[in-house]
C-alpha positions as CSV (number, residue, x, y, z in Angstrom):
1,X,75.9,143.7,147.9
2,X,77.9,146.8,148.9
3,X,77.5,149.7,150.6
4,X,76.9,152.8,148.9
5,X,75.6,153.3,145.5
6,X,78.7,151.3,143.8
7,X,79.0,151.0,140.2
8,X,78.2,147.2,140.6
9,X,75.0,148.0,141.5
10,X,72.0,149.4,140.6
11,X,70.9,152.7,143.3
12,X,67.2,151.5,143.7
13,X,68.1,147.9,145.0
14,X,70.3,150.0,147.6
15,X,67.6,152.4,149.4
16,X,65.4,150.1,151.2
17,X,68.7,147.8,152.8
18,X,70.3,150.7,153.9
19,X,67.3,152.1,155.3
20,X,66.3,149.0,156.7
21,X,69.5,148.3,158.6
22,X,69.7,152.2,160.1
23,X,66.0,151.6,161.6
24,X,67.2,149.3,164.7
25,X,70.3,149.1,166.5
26,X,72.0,152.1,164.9
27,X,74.6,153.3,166.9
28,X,74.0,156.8,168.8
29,X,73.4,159.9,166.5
30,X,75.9,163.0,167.0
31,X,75.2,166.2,167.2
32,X,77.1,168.8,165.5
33,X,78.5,170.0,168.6
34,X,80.1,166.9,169.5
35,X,81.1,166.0,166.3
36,X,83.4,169.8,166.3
37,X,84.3,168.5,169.7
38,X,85.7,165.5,168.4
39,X,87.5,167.1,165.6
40,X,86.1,164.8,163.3
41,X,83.0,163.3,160.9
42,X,82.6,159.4,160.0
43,X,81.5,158.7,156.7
44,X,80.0,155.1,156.1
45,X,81.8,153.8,152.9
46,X,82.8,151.1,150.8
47,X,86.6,150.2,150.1
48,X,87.0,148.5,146.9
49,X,83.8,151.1,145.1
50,X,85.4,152.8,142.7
51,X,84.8,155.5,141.5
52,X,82.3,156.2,144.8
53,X,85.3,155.1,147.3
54,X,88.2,152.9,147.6
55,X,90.2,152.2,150.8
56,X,94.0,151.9,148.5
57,X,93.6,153.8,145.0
58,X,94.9,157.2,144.2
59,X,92.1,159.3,143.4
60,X,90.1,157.2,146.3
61,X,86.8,157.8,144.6
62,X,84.4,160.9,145.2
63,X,82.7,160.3,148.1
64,X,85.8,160.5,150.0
65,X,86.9,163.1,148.3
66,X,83.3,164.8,148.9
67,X,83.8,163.7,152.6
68,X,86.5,165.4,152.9
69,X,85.5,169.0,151.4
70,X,82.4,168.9,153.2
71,X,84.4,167.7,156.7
72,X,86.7,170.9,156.0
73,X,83.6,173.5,155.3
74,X,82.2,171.9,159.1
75,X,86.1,172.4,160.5
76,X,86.4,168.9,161.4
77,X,88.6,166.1,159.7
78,X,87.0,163.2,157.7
79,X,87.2,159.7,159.0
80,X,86.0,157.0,156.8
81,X,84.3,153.7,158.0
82,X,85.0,151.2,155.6
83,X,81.8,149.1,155.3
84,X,81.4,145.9,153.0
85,X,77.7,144.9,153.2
86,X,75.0,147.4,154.0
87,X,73.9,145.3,157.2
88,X,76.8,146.4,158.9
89,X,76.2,150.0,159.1
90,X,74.4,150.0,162.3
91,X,77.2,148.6,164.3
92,X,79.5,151.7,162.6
93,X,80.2,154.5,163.8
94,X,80.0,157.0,160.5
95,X,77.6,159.9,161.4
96,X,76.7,160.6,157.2
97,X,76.5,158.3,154.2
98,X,76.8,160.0,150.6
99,X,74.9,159.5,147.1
100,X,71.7,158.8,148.8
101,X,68.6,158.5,147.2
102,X,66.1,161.1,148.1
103,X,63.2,159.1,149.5
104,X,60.8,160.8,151.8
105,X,60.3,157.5,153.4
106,X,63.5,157.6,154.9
107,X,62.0,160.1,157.9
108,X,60.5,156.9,158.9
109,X,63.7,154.9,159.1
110,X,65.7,156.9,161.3
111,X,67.8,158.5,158.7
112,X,67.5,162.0,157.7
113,X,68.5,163.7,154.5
114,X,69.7,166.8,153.4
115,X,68.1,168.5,150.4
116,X,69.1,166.8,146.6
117,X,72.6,167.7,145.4
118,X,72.6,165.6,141.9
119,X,69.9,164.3,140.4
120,X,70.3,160.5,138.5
121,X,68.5,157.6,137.7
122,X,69.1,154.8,135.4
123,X,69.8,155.6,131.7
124,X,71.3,153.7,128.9
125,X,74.6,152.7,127.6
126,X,74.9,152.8,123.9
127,X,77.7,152.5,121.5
128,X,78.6,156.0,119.6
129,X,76.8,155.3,116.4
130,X,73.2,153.8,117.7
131,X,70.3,155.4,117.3
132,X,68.6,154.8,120.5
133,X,68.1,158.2,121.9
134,X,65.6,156.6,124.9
135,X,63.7,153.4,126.7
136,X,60.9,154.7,123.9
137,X,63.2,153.4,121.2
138,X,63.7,150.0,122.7
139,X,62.2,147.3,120.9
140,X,61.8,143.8,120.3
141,X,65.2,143.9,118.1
142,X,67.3,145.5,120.8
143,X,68.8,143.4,123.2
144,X,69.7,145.4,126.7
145,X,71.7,144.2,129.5
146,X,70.2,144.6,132.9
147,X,71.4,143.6,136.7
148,X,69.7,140.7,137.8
149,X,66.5,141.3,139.9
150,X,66.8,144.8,139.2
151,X,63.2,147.3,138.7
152,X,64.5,148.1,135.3
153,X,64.7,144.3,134.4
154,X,61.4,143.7,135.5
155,X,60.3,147.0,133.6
156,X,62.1,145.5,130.3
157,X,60.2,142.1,130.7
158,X,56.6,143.0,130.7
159,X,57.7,145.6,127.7
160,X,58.5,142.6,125.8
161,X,62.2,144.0,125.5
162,X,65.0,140.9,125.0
163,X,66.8,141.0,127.9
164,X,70.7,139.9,129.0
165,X,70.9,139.5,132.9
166,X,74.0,140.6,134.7
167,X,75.8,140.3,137.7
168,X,78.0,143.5,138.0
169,X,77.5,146.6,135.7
170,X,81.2,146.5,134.7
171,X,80.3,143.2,133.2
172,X,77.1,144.5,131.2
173,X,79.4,147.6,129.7
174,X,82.0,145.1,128.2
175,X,79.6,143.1,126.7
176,X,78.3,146.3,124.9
177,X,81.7,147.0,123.7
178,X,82.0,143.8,122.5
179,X,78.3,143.9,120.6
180,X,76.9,141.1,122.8
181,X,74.0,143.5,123.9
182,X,72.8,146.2,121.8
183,X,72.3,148.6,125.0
184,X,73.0,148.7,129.0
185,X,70.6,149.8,131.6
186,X,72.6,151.1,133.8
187,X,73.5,154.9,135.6
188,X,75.0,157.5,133.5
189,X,78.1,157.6,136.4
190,X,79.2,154.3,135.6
191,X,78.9,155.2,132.1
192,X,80.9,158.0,132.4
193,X,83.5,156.6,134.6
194,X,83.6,153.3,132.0
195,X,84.7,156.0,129.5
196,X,87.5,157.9,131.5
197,X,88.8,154.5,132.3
198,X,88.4,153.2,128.0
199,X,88.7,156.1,126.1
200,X,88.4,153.6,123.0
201,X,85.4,152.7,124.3
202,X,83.4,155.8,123.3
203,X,79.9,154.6,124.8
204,X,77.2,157.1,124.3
205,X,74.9,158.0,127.3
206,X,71.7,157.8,126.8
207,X,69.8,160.2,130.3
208,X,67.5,158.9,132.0
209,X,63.9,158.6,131.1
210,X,61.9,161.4,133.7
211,X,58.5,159.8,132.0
212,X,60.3,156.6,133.6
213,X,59.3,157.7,136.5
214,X,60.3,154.5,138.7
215,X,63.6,154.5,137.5
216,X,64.8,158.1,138.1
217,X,65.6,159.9,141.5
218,X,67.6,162.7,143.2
219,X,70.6,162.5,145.5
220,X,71.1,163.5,149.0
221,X,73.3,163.2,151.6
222,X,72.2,160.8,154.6
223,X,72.3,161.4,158.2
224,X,71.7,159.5,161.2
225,X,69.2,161.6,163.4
226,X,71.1,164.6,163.2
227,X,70.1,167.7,165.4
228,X,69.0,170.6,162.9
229,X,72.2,172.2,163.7
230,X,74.1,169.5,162.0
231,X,71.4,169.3,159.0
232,X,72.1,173.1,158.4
233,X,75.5,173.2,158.5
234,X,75.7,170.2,155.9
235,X,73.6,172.0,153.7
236,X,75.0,175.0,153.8
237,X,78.6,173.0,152.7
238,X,76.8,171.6,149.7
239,X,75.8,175.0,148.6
240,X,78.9,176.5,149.1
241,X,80.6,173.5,147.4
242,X,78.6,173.9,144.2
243,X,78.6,177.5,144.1
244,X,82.5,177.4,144.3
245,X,83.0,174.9,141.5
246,X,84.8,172.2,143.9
247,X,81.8,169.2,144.1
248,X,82.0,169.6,140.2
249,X,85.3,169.3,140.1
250,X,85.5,166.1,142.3
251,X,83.3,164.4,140.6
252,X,84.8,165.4,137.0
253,X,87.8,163.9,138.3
254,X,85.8,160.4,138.2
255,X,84.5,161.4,134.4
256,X,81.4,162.3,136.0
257,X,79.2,165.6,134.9
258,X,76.7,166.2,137.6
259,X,73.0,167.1,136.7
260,X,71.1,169.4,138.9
261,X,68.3,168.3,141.0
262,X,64.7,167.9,139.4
């Protein structure tokens, strides 16, 4: 499993590992003072992620490239801690993580989070002529690939919905190019990014379902007991950010149109 909301997997399986791993033996929070002091902020990512991060590729994926703009509003440099596994983010040093999901019950793991940037969930992958516009049009004739263990395979099942179980979401889009599945449950970013990297592709995205209510969520950015000095100040970047056009454009460089928080 990686890090950080990958492509390869789905964002709900992610939340309660990360979370889980940041309750004990976390490595001391910084404050905002020392982390100007040090002229520097560590962001916990994956390398081989794309698009959320890459350690050799050129664009290296948004969340560095969000790292960075937000290091630069905070008038610090960006250092990224390349993480493989999610269990090894207490023995890093990274003071945020990025693409978070929002869950209030992070207060109780240690990990703080700044108010939603993005809001996403899991939607459908469809090819350009189908005429599923939602999970309401699913049916016992549509076969839909899902990741293996995931909540929206387990959703699927006790719908009565054929099922294809996948290891990597890469894998489930090519078999929907390839008409082996008839849909993909998956998030409209890898979507998107499948596109931008096979134009001839032309998969449609289907948004998340907000009557699904499981399966849909907003995005934050994750810090480790910060002070409220660091907390404000990483908010503030986000606003800023937005209203200037620049976390749109980062993320448009992956393919990827951002929707608002819900």
């Amino acid at each position: 499993m990686t890090l950080m909301m990958p492509h390869r997997q789905l964002r709900a399986l992610l939340v309660g590992a990360v979370l889980a791993v940041l309750a004990v033996g976390a490595a001391d929070a910084r404050t905002l003072e020392q982390i100007r002091a040090s002229g520097s902020i560590g962001l916990c990512v994956h390398p081989n992620s794309l698009p959320y991060a890459s350690k050799t590729a050129d664009p290296p994926g948004f969340q560095i490239e969000m790292g960075r703009a937000l290091a630069k509003q905070l008038g610090v440099s960006m250092t990224p801690d390349w993480i493989l596994i999610a269990y090894q983010v207490p023995r890093a040093e990274c003071d945020i993580l990025l693409d978070m999901i929002h869950e209030p019950e992070a207060m109780d793991f240690g990990i703080k989070l700044t108010k939603p940037y993005y809001h996403s969930g899991v939607g459908l992958a469809v090819p350009a002529d189908s005429k599923i516009a939602s999970f309401h049009d699913l049916d016992a004739h549509t076969k839909v690939a899902v990741q293996t263990g995931s909540l929206v395979a387990m959703t699927l099942s006790k719908r009565h919905i054929p099922i294809s179980v996948f290891g990597f979401e890469d894998d489930m889009l090519a078999a929907l190019a390839t008409h082996e599945v008839d849909a993909a449950a998956v998030t409209p970013i890898s979507i998107e990014y499948y596109n931008l990297r096979h134009p001839d592709a032309k998969l449609k995205v289907v948004q998340p379902d907000e009557s699904e209510h499981d399966l849909v969520w907003n995005i934050a950015v994750g810090m480790r007991r910060p002070d409220a000095a660091l907390r404000g100040a990483i908010e503030a970047a986000l606003d800023r950010l937005r209203a200037d056009g620049t976390m749109a454009a980062i993320y448009a460089r992956y393919g990827v149109t951002l929707t608002p928080p819900k």
